[in-house]
Backbone bond lengths (Angstrom), bond angles and torsions (degrees), N, CA, C in turn:
res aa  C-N    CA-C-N  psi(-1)  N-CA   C-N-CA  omega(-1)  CA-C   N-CA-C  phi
1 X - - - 1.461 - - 1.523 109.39 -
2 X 1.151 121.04 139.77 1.471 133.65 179.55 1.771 112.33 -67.87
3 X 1.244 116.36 151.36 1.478 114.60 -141.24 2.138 56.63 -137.09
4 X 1.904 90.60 158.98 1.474 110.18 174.95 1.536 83.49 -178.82
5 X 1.662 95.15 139.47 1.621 111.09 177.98 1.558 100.53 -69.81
6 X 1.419 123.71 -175.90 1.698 132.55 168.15 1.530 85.85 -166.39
7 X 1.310 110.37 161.47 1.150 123.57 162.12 1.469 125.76 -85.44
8 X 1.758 137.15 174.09 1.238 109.45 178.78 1.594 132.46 -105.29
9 X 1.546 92.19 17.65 2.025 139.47 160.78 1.635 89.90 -71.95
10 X 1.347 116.13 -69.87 1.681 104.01 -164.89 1.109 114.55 -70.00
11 X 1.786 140.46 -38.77 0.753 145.86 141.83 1.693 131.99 -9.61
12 X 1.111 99.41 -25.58 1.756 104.37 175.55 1.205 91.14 -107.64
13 X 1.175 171.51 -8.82 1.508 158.75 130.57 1.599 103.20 -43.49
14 X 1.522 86.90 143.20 1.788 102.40 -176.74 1.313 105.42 -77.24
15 X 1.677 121.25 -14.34 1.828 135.97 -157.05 0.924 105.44 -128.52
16 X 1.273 146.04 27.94 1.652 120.38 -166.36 1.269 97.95 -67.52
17 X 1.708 109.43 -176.13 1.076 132.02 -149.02 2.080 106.31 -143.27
18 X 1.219 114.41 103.49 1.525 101.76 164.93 1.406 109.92 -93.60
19 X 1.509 80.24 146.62 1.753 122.48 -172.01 1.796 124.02 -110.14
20 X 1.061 152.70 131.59 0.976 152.78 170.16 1.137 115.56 88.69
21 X 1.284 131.09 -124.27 1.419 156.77 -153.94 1.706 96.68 -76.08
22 X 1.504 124.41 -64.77 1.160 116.81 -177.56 1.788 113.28 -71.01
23 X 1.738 124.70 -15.45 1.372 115.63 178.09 1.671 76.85 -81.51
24 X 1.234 165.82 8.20 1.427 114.52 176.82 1.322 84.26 -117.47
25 X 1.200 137.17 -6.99 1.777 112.99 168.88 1.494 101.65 -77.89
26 X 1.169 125.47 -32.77 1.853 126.58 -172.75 1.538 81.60 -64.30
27 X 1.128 146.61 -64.77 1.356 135.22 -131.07 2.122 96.68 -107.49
28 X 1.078 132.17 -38.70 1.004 114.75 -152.96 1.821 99.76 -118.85
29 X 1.626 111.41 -32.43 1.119 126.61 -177.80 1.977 110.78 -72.56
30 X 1.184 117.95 -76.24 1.311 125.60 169.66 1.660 113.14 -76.12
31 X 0.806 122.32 -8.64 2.196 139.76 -168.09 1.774 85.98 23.16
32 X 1.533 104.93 78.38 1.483 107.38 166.86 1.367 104.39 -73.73
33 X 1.299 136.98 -165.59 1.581 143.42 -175.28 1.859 107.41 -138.02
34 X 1.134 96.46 158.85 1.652 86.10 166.89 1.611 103.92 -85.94
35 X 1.320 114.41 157.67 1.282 119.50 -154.34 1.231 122.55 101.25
36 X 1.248 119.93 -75.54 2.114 124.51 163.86 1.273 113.70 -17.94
37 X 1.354 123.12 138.74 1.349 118.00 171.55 1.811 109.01 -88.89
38 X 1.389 96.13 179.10 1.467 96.30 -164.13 1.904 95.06 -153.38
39 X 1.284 117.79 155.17 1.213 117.47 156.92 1.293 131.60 -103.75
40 X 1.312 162.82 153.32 1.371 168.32 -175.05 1.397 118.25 -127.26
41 X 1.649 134.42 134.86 0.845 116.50 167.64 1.563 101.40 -142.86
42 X 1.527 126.84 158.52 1.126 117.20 -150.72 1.475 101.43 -118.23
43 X 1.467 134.32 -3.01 1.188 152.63 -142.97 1.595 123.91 33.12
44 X 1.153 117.62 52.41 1.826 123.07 -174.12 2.052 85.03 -129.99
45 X 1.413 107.83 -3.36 1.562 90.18 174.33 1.860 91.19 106.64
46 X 0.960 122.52 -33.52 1.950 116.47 151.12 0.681 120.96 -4.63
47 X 1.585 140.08 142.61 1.454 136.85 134.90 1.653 108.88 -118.46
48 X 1.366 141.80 140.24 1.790 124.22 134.20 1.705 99.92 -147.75
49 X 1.694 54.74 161.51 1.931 93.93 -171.03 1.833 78.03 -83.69
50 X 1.990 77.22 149.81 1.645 87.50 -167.75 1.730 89.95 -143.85
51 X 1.159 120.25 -167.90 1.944 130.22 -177.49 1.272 99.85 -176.47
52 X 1.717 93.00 115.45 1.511 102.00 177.80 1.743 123.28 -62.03
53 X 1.770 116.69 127.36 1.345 111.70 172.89 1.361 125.69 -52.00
54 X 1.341 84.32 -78.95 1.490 113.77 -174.29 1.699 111.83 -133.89
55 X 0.906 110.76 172.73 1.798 129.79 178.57 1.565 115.30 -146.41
56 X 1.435 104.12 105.73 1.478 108.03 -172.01 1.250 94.63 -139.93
57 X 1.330 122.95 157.65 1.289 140.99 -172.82 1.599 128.12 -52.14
58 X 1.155 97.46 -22.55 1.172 135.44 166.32 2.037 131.75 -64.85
59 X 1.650 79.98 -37.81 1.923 118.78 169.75 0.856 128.36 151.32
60 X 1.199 123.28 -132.58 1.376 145.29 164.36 1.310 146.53 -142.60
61 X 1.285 109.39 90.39 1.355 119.53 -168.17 1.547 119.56 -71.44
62 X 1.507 103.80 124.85 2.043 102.57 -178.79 1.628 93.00 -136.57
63 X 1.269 76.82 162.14 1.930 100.46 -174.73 1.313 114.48 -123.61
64 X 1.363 95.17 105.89 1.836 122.26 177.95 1.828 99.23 -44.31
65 X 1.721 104.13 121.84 1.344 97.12 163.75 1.411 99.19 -113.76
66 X 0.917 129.05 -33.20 1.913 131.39 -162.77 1.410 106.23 -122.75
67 X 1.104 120.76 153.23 1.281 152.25 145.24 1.332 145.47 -100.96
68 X 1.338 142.04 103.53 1.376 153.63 -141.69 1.531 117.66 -134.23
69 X 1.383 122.80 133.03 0.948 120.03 146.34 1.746 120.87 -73.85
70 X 1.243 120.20 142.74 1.227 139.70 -158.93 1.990 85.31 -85.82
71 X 1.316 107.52 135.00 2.131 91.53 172.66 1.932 78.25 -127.20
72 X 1.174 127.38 65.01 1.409 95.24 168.64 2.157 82.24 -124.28
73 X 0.769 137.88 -7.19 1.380 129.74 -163.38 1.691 99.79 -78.62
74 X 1.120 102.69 134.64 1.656 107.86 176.69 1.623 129.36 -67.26
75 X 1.353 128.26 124.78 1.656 139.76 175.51 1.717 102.62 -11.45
76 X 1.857 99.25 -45.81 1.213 90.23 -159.94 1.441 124.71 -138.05
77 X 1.922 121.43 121.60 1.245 107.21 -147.93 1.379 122.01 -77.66
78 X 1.137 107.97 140.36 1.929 113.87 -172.54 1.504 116.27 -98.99
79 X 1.002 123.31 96.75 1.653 130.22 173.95 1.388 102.21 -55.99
80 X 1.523 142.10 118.83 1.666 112.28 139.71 1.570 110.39 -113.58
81 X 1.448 103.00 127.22 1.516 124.24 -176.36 2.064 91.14 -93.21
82 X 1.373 96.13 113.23 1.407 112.40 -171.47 2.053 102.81 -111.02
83 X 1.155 117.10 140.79 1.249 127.75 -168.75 1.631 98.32 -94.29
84 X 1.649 136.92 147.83 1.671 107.49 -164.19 1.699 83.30 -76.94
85 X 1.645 91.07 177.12 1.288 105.95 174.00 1.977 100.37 -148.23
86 X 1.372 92.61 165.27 1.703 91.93 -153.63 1.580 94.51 -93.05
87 X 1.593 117.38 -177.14 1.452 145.89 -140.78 1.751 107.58 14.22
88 X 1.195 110.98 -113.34 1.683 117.87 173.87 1.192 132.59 -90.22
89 X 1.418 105.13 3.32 1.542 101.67 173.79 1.331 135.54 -57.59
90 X 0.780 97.43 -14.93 1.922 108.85 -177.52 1.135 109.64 -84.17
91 X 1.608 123.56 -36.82 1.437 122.73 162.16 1.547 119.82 -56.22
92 X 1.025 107.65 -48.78 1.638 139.02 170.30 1.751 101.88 -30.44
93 X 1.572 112.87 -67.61 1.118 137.42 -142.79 2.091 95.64 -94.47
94 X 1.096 106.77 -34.10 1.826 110.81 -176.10 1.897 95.80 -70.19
95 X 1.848 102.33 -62.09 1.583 87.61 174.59 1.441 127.81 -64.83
96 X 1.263 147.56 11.95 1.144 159.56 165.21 1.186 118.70 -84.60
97 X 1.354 103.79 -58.69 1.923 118.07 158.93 1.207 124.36 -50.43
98 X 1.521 123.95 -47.57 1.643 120.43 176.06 1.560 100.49 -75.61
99 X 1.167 124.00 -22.21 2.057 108.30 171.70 1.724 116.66 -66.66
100 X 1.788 84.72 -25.60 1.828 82.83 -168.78 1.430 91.09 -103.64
101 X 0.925 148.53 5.30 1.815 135.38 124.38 1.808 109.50 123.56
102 X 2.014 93.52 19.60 1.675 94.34 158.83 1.599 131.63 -55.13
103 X 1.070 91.15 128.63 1.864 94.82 -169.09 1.516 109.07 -81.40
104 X 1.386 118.47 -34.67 1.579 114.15 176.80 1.642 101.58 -141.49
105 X 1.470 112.12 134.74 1.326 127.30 178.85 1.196 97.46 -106.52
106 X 1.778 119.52 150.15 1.535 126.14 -158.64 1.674 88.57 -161.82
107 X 1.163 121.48 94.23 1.353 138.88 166.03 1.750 94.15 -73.03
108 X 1.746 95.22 167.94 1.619 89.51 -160.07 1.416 91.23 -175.41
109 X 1.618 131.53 140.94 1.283 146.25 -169.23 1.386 94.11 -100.49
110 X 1.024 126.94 123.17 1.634 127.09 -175.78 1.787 87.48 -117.81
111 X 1.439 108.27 168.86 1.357 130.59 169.34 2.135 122.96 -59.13
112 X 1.568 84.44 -29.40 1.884 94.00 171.36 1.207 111.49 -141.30
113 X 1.922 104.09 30.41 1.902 98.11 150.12 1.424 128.51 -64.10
114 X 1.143 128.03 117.74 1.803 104.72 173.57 0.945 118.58 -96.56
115 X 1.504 130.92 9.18 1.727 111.53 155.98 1.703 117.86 -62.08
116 X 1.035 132.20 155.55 1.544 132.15 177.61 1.023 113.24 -177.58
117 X 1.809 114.18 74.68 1.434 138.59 -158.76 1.670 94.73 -81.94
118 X 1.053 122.27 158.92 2.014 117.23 151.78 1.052 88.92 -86.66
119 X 1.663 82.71 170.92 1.397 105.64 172.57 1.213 156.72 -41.92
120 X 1.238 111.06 -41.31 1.774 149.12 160.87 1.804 86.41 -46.19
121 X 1.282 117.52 -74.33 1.401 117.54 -161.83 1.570 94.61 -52.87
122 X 1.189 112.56 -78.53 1.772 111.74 -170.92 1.185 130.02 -11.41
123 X 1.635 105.10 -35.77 1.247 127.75 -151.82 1.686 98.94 -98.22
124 X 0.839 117.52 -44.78 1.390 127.43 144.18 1.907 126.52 -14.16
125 X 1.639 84.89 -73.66 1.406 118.27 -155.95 2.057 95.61 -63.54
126 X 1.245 96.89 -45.50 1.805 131.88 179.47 1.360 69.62 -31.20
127 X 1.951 121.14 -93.96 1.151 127.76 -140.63 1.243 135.11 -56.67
128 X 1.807 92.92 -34.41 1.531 90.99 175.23 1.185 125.30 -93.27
129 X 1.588 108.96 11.11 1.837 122.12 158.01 1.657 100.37 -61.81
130 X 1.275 98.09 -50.94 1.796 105.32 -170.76 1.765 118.34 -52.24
131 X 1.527 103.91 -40.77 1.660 126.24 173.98 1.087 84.50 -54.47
132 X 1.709 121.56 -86.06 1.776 120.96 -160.66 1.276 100.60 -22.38
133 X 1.418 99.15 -77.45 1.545 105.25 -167.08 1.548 134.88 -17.09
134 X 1.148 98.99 -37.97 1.434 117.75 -168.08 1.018 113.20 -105.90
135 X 1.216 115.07 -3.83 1.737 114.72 -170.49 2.107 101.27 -115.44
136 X 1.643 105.80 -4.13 1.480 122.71 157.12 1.070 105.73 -64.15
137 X 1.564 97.57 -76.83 1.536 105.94 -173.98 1.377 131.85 -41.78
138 X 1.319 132.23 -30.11 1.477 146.32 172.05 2.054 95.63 -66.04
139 X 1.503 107.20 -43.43 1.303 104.19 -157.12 2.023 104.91 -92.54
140 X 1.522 109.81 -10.09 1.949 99.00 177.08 1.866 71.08 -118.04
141 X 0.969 144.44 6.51 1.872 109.01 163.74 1.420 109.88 92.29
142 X 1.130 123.01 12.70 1.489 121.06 170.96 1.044 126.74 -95.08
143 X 1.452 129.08 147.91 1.185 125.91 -150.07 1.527 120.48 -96.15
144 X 1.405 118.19 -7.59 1.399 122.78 173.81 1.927 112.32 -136.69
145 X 1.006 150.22 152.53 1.450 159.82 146.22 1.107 102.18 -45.68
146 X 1.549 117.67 150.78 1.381 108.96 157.95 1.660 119.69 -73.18
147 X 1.465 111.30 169.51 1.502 109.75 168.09 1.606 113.86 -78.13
148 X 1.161 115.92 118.31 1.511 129.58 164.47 1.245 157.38 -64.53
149 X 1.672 111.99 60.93 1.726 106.79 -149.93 1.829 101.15 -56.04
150 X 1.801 95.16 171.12 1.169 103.36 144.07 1.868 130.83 -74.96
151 X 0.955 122.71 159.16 1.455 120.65 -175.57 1.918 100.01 -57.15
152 X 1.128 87.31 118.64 2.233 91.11 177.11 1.680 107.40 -108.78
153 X 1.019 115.08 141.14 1.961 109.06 151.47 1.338 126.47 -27.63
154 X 1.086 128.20 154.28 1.386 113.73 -164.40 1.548 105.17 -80.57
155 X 1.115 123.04 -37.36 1.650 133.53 175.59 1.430 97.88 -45.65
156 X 1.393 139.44 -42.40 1.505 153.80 -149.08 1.615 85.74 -78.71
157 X 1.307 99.44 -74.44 1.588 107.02 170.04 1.148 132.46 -17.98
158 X 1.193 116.59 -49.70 1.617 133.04 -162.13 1.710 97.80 -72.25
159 X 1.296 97.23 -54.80 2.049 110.24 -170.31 0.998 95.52 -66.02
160 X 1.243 139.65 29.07 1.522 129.85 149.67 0.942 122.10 -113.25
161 X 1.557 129.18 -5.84 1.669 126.74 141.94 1.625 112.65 -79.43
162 X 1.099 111.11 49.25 1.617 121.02 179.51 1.701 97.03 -76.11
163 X 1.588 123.98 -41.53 1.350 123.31 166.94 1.051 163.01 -122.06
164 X 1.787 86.62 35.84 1.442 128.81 178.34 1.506 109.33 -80.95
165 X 1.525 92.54 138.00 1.891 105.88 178.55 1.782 107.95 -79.74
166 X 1.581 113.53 -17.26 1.446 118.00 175.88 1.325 101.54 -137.09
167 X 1.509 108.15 155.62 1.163 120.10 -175.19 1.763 115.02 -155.68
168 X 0.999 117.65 104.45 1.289 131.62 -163.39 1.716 104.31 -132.95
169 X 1.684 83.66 136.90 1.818 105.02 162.82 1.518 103.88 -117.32
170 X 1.093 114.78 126.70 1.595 116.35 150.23 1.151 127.79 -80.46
171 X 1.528 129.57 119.60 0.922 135.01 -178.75 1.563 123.68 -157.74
172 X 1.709 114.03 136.83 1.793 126.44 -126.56 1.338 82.85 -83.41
173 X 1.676 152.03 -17.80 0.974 142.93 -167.59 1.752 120.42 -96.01
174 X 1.474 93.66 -18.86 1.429 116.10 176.40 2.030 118.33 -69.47
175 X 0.976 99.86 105.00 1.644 100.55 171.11 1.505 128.77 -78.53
176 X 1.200 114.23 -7.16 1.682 105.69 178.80 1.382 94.40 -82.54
177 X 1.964 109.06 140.75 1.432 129.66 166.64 1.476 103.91 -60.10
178 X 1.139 106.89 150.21 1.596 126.53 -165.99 2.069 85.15 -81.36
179 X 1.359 134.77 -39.25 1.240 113.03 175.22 1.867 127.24 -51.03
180 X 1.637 90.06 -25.49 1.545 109.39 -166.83 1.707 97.85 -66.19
181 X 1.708 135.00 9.72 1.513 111.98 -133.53 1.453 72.42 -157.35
182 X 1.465 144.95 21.85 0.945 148.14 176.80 1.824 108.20 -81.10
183 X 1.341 133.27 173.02 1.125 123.32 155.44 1.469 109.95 -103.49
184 X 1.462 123.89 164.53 1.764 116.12 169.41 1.775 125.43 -24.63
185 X 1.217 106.31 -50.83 1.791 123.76 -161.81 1.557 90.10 -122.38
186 X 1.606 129.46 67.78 1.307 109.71 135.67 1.323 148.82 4.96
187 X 1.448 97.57 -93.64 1.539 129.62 169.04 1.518 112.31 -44.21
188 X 1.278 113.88 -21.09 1.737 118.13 167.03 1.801 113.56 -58.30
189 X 1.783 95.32 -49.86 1.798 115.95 -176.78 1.333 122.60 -11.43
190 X 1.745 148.74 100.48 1.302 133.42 -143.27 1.538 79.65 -112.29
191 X 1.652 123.24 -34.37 1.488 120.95 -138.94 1.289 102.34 -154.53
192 X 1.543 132.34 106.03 1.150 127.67 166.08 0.881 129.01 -108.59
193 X 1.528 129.36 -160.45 1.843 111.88 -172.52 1.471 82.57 176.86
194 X 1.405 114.86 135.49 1.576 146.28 176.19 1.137 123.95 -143.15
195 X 1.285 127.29 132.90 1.560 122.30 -159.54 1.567 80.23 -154.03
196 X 1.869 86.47 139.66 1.779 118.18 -160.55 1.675 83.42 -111.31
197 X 1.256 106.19 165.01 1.963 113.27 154.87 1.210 112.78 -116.39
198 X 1.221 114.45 155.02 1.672 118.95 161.20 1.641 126.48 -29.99
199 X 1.252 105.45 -178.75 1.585 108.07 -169.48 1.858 109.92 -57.64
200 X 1.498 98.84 -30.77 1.708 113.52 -165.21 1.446 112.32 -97.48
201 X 1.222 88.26 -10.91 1.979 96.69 166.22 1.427 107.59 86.67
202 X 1.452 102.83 159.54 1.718 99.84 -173.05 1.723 92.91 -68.73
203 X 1.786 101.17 179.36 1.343 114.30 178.17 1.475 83.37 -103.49
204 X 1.717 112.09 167.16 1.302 133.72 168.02 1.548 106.03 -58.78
205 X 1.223 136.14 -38.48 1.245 141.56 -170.49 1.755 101.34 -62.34
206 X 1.625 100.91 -32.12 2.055 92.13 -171.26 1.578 80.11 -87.05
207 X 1.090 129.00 -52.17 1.339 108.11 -153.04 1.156 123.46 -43.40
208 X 1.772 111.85 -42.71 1.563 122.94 174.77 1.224 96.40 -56.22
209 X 1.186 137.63 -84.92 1.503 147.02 176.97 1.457 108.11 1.19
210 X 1.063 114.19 -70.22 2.161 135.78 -175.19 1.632 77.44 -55.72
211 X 1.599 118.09 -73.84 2.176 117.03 -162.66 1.535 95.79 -38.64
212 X 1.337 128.96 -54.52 1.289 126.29 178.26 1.327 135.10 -55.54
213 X 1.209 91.78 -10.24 1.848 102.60 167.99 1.071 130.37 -109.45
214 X 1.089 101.28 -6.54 1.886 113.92 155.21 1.691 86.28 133.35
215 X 0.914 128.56 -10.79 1.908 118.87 -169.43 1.701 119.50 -69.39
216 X 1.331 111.75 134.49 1.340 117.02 -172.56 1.650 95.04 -97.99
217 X 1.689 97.23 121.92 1.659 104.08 171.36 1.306 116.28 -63.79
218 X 1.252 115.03 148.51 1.876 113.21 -173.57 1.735 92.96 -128.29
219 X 1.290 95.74 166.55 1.794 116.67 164.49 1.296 94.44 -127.77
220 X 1.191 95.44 152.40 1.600 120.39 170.08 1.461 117.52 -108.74
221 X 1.297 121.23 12.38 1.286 141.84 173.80 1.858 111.77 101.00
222 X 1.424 100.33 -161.35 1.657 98.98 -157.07 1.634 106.97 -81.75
223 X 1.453 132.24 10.41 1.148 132.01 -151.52 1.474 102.39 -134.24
224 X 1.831 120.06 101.72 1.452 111.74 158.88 1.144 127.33 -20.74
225 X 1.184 130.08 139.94 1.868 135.74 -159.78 2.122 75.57 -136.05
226 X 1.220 103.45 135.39 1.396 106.97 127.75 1.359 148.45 -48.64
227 X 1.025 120.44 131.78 2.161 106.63 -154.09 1.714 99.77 -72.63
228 X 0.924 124.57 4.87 1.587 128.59 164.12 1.729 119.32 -96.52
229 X 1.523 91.51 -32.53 2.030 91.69 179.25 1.129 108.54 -73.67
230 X 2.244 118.16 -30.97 0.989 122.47 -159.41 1.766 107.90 -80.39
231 X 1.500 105.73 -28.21 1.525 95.68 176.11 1.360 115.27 -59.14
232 X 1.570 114.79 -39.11 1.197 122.17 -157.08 1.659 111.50 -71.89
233 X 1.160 109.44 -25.73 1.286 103.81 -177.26 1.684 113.38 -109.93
234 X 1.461 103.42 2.78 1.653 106.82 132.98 0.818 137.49 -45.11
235 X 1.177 123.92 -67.40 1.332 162.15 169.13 1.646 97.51 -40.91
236 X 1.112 108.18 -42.45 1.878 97.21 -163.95 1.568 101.88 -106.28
237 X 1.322 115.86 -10.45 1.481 105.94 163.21 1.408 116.19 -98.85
238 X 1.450 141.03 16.78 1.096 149.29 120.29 1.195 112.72 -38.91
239 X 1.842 112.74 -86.91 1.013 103.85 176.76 1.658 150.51 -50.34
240 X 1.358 102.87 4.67 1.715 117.59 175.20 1.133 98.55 -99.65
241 X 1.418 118.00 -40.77 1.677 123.30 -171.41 1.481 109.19 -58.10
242 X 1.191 131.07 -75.13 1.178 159.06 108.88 1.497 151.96 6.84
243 X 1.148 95.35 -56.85 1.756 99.98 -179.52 1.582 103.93 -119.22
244 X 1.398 111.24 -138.10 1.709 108.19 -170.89 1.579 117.01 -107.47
245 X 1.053 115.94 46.70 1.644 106.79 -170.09 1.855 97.32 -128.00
246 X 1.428 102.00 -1.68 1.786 109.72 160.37 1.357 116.66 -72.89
């Protein structure tokens, strides 16, 4: 069944109506019919089954029959605080992250990032993280996007595992096994948070910085990772550790 965002304003209407981008794939891309069913999701973790009215130029009007809780979002929420990284990777790296079921993405100016867009661009860059986002989510079945900072300092970064039960940096120079960095009761873990560096790796100066904020340094074992493979398989040994992919 075909997946289409709604807001959680349209969502309380028994009729809403899609507009734009998804009325011209409903109407010109797939040429669904009124009648066909359809899915909706509102990103608060929602799901309903819906049946297209009508299709007028105007949009597309469908009529909410069901209501659902969404069960694909994971027990446990995963922060990744990401360092920028240059050409498309970051696009690359947000749709990858909302399939493997990060709840908040946290881009971050590190000391040897070399992207260093202005503002105008950022602002940009923000949105079409937000598009990806949403255009994952319709495509692995989950029921919400992650939350999307703007790009912060890396210090900015850090104070946002202020209420995380784990707290981890990865980093290629660091030798303790990521099991060694666990707390007693795991399986307790509500909220974690992992932060990758750029292509050139953090400097010793953040690392102390992150130790000083309560963060336990991790390795990812004996083998350079690319700062894109290395999020990713952050990201997925969390989620085995942790969330639902065990």
């Amino acid at each position: 069944m075909r997946r289409f965002f709604i807001t959680p304003a349209q969502a309380a209407s028994a009729s809403p109506t899609l507009t734009g981008q998804d009325a011209h794939h409903v109407q010109n891309v797939l040429r669904l019919k009124p009648g066909q069913p359809i899915e909706l999701f509102d990103g608060t973790g929602m799901a309903y089954t819906a049946e297209i009215e009508s299709i007028t130029p105007d949009g597309v009007s469908v009529r909410i029959m069901r209501r659902k809780l969404h069960q694909t979002e994971p027990p446990t929420e995963i922060i990744v605080a990401q360092a920028m990284l240059k050409d498309k990777k970051m696009d690359v790296l947000i749709r990858q992250l909302t399939e493997l079921g990060a709840t908040q993405w946290v881009p971050f100016f590190s000391s040897r990032a070399i992207p260093r867009p202005d503002p105008g661009r950022l602002e940009h860059r923000v949105a079409r993280w937000v598009k990806i986002s949403h255009e994952a989510v319709k495509q692995c079945r989950r029921g919400q996007p992650p939350a999307i900072h703007p790009p912060l300092r890396f210090e900015d970064a850090l104070t946002l595992a202020a209420d995380c039960q784990l707290k981890l940096l990865f980093w290629e120079e660091e030798s303790t096994p990521l099991k060694n960095c666990f707390p007693a009761a795991p399986s307790d873990l509500k909220k974690v948070m992992i932060v990758l560096g750029p292509e050139g790796g953090f400097a010793a100066s953040e690392v102390h910085q992150a130790r000083s904020a309560g963060f336990a340094i991790a390795s990812l074992g004996p083998r350079i990772l690319r700062a894109e493979t290395a999020t990713l398989a952050a990201c997925t040994l969390m989620q085995f550790l942790f969330g639902d992919l065990g």
